[in-house]
Each structure stands twice: as C-alpha cells, then as structure tokens.
N, C-alpha and C positions, 0 to 999 in steps of 0.2 A: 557439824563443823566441816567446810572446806579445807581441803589437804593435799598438798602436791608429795609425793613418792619419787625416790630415788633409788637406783640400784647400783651397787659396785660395780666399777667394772673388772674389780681383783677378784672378787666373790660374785659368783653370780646367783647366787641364792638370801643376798646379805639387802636388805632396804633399809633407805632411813627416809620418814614419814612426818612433816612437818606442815604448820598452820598452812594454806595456798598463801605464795604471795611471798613467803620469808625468805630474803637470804640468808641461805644455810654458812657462807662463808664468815656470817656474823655473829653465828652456834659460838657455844664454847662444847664442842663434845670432846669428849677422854682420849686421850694420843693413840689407842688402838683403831675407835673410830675415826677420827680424822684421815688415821692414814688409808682405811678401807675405805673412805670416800673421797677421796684426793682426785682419781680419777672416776668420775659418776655418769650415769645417765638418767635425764627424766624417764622416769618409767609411767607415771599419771601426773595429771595437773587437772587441780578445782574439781577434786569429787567430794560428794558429801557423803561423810557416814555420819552413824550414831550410837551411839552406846547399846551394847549387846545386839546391834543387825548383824548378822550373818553376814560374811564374806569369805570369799578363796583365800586363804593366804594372813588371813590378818584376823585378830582377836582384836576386834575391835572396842572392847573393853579397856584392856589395857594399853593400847596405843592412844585412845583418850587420854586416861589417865598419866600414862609418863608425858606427852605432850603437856597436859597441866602440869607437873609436877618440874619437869625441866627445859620444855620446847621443842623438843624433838621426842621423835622414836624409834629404836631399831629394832628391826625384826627379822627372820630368815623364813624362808618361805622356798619351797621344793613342789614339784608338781610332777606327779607320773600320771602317765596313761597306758592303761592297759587295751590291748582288741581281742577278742578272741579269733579275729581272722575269717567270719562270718558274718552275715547280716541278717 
C-alpha cells in the first residue's frame, strides 16, 4: 500500500499515516488527534510498505490494519543515536 505520513508539529515524535493521496482534513479523527494535527507537516509521501516489512519507526503491521479498520494511523516514533566518539 502507498502512504503519505504526517508529523505534529505540537509533538514531534506523534505521526499520523494515511492511504497516499487522502485528505486527511476529510478524516474524521478523535478531538485529541485533530487537535495534535491541526498544525502538521508531510513528513513522507507515496511509500510503499507491507505488512510485517521492517521499518524505523513504524509497525507496519498494525498501521495496515488501523488504516483498514478506520483510515488513518497514529503512531509515535523517537529515534536516538548513540557514538562512542571513535571510528
């Protein structure tokens, strides 16, 4: 499936993950999320995942699935990097 991502711009660790191509302004999502997406940025546009492929940030299993079950997805997703200060 093709999928455009979005990112809060109140949360920055907060996505919501929809078919490519949808506007989200025509979602009906729950008044919390609305309001954490009010002000957003594309964060991807037209990737293809697939059910249980591997990715950073994203169980791609169940963003399938709530995408089938209600049209959207939200997920949070954090990223550290560690160096040890050597090469």
């Amino acid at each position: 499936m093709k999928i455009d991502t979005y990112r809060s711009k109140r949360a920055r660790d907060q996505y919501l993950t929809v078919p490519a191509g949808t506007d989200i302004s025509t979602l009906s999502l729950p008044a919390q999320l609305a309001d954490l997406f009010t002000d957003r940025e594309q964060f991807s546009s037209g990737n293809d995942i697939n059910q249980g492929e591997p990715r950073a940030g994203m169980n791609t299993t169940e963003i399938l699935a709530d995408i089938a079950q209600q049209g959207f997805a939200a997920h949070w997703a954090t990223t550290t990097v560690k160096t040890s200060g050597r090469y």
